[in-house]
N, C-alpha and C positions, 0 to 999 in steps of 0.2 A: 504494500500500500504506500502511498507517496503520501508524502508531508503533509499537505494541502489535504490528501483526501483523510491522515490520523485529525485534522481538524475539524472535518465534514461529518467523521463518526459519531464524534463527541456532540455535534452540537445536535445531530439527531437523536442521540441519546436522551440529551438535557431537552430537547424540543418532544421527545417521546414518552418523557420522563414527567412533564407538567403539565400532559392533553392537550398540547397543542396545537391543531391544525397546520400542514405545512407542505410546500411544493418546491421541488427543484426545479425551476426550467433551465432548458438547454440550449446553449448559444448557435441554435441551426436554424435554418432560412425560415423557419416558421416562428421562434423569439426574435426578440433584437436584441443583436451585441449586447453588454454590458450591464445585464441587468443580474442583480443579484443572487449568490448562491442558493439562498435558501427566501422563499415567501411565507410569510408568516401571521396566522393572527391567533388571540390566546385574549380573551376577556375582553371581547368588542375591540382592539387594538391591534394596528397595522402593523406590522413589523418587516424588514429586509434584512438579511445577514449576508458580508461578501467575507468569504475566508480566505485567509493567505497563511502560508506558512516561511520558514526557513529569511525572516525578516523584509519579504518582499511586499510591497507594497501596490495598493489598486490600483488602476491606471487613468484616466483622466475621464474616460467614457463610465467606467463603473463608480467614480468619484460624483458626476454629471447626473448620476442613476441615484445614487443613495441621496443628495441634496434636492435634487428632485421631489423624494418621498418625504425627507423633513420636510420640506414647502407645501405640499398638499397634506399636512397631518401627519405623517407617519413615523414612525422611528426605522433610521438606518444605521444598521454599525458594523465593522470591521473587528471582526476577532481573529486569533493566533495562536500557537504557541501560549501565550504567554498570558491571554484575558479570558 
């Protein structure tokens, strides 16, 4: 398993672990680029998770994706390794 996806595990764990509702989409010609790893909602509340591992960081389209969801309501965050 690759870094990136030991962080994708975890977070469906904890996403599976609190009844959460939650979908992957996939960046193929039917999503658009940059949109966040994991969709999420959990108590009337929007939520986007983009994971990274091994200190790498989003890149400016999935940056554009998560500021996007704070601006319409929602929470977006980037977890790691390390949050």
């Amino acid at each position: 398993m690759t870094p990136e996806g030991k962080v994708k595990a975890k977070v469906k764990k904890v996403l599976t672990g609190i009844g959460a509702y939650y979908a992957m989409p996939q960046g193929t010609g039917f999503f658009s680029s940059g949109v966040p790893d994991f969709i999420i909602c959990k108590g009337g509340l929007f939520y986007a998770i983009e994971c990274k591992a091994n200190g790498n960081n989003p890149t400016a389209l999935q940056l554009k994706h998560l500021d996007d969801i704070r601006k319409a309501g929602g929470i977006g965050l980037v977890v790691d390794e390390t949050n």
